[in-house]
C-alpha positions as CSV (number, residue, x, y, z in Angstrom):
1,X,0.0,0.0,0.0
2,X,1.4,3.0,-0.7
3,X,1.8,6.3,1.7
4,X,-1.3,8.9,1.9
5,X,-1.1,12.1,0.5
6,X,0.0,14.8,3.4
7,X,-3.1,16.5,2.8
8,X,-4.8,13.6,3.8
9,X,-2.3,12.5,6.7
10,X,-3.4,16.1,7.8
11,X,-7.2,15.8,7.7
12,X,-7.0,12.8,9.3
13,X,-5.2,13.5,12.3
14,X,-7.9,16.4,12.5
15,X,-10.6,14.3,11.9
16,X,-9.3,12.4,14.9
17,X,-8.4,14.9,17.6
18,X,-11.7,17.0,16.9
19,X,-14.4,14.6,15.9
20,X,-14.9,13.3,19.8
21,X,-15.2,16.7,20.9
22,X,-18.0,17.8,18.2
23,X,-19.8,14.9,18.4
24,X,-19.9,15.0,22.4
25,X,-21.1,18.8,21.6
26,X,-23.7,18.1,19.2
27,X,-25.3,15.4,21.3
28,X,-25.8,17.6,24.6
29,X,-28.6,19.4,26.2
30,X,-27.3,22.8,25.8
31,X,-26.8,22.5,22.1
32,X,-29.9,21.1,21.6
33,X,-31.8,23.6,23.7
34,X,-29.6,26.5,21.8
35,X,-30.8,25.0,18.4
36,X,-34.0,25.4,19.2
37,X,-34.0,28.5,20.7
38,X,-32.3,29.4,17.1
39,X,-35.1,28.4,15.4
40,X,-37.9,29.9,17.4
41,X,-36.0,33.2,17.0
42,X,-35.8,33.1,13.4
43,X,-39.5,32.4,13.3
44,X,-40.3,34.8,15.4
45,X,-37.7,37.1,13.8
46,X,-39.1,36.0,10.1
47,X,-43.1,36.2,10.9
48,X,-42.2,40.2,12.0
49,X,-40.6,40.5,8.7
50,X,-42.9,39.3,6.7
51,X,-45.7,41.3,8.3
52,X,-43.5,44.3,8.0
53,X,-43.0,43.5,4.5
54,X,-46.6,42.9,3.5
55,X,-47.3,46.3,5.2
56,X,-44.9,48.3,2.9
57,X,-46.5,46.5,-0.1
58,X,-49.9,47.4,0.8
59,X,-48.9,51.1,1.7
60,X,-48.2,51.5,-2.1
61,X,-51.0,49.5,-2.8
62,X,-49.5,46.4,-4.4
63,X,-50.7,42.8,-3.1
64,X,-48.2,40.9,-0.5
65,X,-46.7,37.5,-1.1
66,X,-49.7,36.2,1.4
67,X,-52.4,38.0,-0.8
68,X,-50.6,36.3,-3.3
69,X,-50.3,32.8,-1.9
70,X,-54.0,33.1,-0.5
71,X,-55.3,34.2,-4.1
72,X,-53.1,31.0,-5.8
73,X,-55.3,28.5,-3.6
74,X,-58.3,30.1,-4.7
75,X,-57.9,30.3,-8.0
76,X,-57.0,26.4,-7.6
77,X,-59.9,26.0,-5.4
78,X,-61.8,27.5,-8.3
79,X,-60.2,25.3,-11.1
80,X,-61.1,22.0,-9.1
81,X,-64.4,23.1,-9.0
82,X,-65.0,24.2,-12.6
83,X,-63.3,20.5,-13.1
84,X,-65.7,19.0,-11.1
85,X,-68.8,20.7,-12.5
86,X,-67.5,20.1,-16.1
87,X,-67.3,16.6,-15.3
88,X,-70.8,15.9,-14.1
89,X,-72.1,18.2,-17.0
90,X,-70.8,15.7,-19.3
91,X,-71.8,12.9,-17.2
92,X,-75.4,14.5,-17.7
93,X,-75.4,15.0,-21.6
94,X,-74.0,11.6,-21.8
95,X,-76.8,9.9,-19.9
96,X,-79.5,12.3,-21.4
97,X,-78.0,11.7,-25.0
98,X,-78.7,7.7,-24.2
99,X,-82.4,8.1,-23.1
100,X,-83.1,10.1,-26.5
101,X,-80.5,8.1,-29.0
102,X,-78.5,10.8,-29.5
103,X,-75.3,12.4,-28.2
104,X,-74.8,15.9,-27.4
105,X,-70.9,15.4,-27.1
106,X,-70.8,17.0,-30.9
107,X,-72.0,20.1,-29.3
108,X,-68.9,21.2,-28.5
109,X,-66.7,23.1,-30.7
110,X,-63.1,22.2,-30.9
């Protein structure tokens, strides 16, 4: 086998001497209790933002990214409906094409 490269004989020793530490770290209460005191903050920090933010965007009357968001689920809202409705009209001209011997399916333009 031949010799690592130095660069590697150097990570490794590294690796070696600091990977107990970090892992002891990582694995205790107080990191863990940090962490997600981190992550409260920043959604605490990033709810007042975006509320700042949607304010300045109405003040010069232009929509917010929730105006936005809450307008994109009704407009889907609206598209599942029209789906559905299309749907059973067809079902209906189907069936009422059947009791009468003809289809209405040629009603459509294309």
């Amino acid at each position: 086998m031949s010799e690592q490269p130095l660069w590697r004989q150097a990570y490794d020793k590294v690796d070696k001497a600091v990977t107990p530490t970090v892992t002891e770290v990582v694995q205790s209460d107080t990191f863990n209790f940090a962490l997600g005191l981190g992550a409260k903050v920043r959604k605490t920090v990033g709810k007042r933002i975006g509320s700042t933010a949607a304010t300045v965007w109405h003040l010069v009357n232009l929509p917010a990214g929730t105006d936005v968001r809450r307008l994109r689920h009704q407009v889907g809202a609206l598209d599942r409906e029209v789906r559905r409705l299309t749907l059973q009209l067809e079902r209906e001209r189907h069936h009422h094409g059947d009791e009468h011997g003809a289809s209405h399916t040629s009603d459509r333009k294309e």
